[in-house]
C-alpha positions as CSV (number, residue, x, y, z in Angstrom):
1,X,120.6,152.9,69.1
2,X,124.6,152.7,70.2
3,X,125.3,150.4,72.7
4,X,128.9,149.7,73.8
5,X,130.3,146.9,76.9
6,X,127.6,145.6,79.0
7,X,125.3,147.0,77.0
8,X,126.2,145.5,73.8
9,X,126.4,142.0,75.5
10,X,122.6,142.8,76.5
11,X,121.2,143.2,73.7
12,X,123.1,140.1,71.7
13,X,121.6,137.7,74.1
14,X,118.1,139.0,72.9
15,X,117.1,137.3,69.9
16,X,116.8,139.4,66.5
17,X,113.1,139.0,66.4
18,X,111.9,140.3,70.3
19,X,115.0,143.1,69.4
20,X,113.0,144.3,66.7
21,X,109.9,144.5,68.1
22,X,111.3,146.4,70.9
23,X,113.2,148.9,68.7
24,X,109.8,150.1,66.8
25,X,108.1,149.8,70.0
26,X,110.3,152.4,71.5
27,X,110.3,154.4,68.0
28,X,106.7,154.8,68.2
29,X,106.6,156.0,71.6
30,X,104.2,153.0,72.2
31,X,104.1,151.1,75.4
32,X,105.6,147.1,74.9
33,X,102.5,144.3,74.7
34,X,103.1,141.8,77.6
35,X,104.7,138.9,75.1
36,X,107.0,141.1,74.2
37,X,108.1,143.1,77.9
38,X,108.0,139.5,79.2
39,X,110.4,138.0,76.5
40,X,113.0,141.2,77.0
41,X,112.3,140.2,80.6
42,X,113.7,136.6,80.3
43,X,117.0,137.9,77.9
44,X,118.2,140.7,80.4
45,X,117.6,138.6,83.5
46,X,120.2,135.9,81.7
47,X,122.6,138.6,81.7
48,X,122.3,139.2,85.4
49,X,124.2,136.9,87.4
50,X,122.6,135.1,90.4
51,X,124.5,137.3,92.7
52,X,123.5,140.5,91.2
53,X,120.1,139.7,91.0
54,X,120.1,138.5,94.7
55,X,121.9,141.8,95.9
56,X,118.9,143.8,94.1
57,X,116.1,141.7,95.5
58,X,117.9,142.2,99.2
59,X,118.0,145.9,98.7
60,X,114.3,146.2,97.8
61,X,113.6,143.8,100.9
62,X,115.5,146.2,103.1
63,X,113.2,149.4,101.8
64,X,110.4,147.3,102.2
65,X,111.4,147.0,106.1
66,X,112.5,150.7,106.5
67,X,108.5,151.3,106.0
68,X,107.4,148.6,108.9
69,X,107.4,150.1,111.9
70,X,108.5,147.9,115.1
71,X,111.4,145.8,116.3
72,X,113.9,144.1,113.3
73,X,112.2,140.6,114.3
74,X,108.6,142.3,114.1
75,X,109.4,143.9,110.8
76,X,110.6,140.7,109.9
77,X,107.2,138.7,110.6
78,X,105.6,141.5,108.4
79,X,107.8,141.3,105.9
80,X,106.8,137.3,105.6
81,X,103.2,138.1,106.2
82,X,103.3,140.3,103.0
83,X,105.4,138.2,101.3
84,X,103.3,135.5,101.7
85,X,100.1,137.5,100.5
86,X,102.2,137.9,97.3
87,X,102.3,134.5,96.8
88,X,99.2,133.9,96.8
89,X,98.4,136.9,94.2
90,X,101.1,136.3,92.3
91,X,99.7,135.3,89.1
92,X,97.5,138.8,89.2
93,X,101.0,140.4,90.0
94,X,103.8,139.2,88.1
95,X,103.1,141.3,84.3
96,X,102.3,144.4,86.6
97,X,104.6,146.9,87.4
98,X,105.2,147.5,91.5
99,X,104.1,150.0,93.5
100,X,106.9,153.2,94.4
101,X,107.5,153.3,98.1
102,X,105.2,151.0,99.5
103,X,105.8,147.6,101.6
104,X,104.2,145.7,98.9
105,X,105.6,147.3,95.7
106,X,109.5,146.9,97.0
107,X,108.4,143.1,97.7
108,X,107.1,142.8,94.4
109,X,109.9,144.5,92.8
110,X,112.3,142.1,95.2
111,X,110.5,138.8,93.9
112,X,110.8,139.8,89.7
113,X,114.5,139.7,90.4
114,X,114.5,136.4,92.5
115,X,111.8,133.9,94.8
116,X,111.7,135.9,98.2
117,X,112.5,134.5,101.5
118,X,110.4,132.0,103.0
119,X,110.9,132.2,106.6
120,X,111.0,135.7,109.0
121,X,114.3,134.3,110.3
122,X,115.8,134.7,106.7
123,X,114.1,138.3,106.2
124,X,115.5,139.4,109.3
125,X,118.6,138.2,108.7
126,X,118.5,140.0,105.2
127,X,117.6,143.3,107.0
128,X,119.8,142.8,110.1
129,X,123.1,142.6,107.3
């Protein structure tokens, strides 16, 4: 494995143990147990910057809208609604990987990067921008 830049800066904020799990995780064409994903997980996400991560979760939120049909405010209230049944699931949600193109999956992918709105007003200002 070569990594260069970014990359390189990456991988040295993982520590040497999770970095060699991953490695003969990947080697063996195995999937990563959830200790391990979740421990990658926090490293890379302490490489992201606040900002970056919030431009991400903004872009997913903006997806999820495109698939609401309706006014900006009523896909808005949706948004929220889902967001809030999130919330409440969360615990069942957060080690899974989202679902592709639906209203709940870009949510889902939106909250791993960073806590989701908690008012329509804020969604729709999200998806009016």
């Amino acid at each position: 494995m070569h990594a260069v830049g970014a990359e390189w800066t990456m991988l040295s904020s993982i520590d040497p143990q999770t970095l060699s799990r991953l490695r003969v995780v990947v080697e063996a064409g195995q999937s990563a147990p959830v200790d391990l994903a979740r421990a990658a997980l926090v490293a890379l996400e302490a490489t992201a910057s606040k900002e970056d991560r919030l431009i991400e979760r903004d872009r997913h939120i903006r997806l999820a809208a495109v698939l609401v049909d309706g006014t900006p405010w009523k896909r808005a209230k949706e948004l929220k609604r889902e967001a809030d049944a999130i919330t409440r699931i969360w615990s069942r949600l957060r080690d899974k990987a989202p679902e592709k193109m639906s209203v709940r999956g870009e949510l889902h992918a939106a909250k791993l990067l960073h806590e989701l709105p908690s008012g329509a007003t804020q969604f729709y200002n999200i998806i009016q921008y």
